[in-house]
N, C-alpha and C positions, 0 to 999 in steps of 0.2 A: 480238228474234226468238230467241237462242241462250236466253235466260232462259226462256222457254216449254218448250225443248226439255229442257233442265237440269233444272229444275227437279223433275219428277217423279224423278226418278234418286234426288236425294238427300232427298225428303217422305217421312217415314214413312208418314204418313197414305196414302199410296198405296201401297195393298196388288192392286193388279191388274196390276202391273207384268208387263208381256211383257221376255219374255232379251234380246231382240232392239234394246231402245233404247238399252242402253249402247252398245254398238259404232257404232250411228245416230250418238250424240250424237259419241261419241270421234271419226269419220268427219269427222261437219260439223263438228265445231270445225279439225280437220285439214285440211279441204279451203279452208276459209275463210282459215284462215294462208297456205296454199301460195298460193291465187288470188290471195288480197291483194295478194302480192308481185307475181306473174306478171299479172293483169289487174284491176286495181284497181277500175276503173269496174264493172264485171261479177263478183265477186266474190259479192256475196250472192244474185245471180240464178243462178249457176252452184252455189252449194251449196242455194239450193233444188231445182232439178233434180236434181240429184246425193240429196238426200234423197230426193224424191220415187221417185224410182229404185228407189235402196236400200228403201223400203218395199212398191211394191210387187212386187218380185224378192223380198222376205222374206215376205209373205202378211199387213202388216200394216197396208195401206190400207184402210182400209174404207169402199166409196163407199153405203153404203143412206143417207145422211142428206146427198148431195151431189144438187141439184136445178136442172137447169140448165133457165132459162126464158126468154125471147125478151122485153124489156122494152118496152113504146112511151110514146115521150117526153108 
């Protein structure tokens, strides 16, 4: 999961880069240390919230390609 986030930070090849990921990524790798210790079990599910947060309080969620649809078995 952190490799995803990482990764564009340091790919040249991405040149569309928003200001806004470094501090994201520096955040969640931060937040994921501290949880670690304090709630082990719930650590990666509290820094996904916590990202998710942080993106979109910064304007950088972008929901036009999220499609939410009712499935039957």
């Amino acid at each position: 999961m952190m490799a995803g986030i990482l990764f564009p930070i340091h790919d040249p090849a991405c040149s569309r880069q928003s200001p806004s990921i470094p501090p994201l990524a520096l955040g969640m790798v931060a937040a994921y240390v501290i949880f670690r210790r304090l709630l082990p079990r719930y650590a990666l599910i509290v820094v996904l919230v916590l990202g998710s947060i942080f993106a979109v309080v910064h304007g950088t969620a972008h929901f036009e390609s999220v499609s939410l649809k009712i499935t039957r078995a």
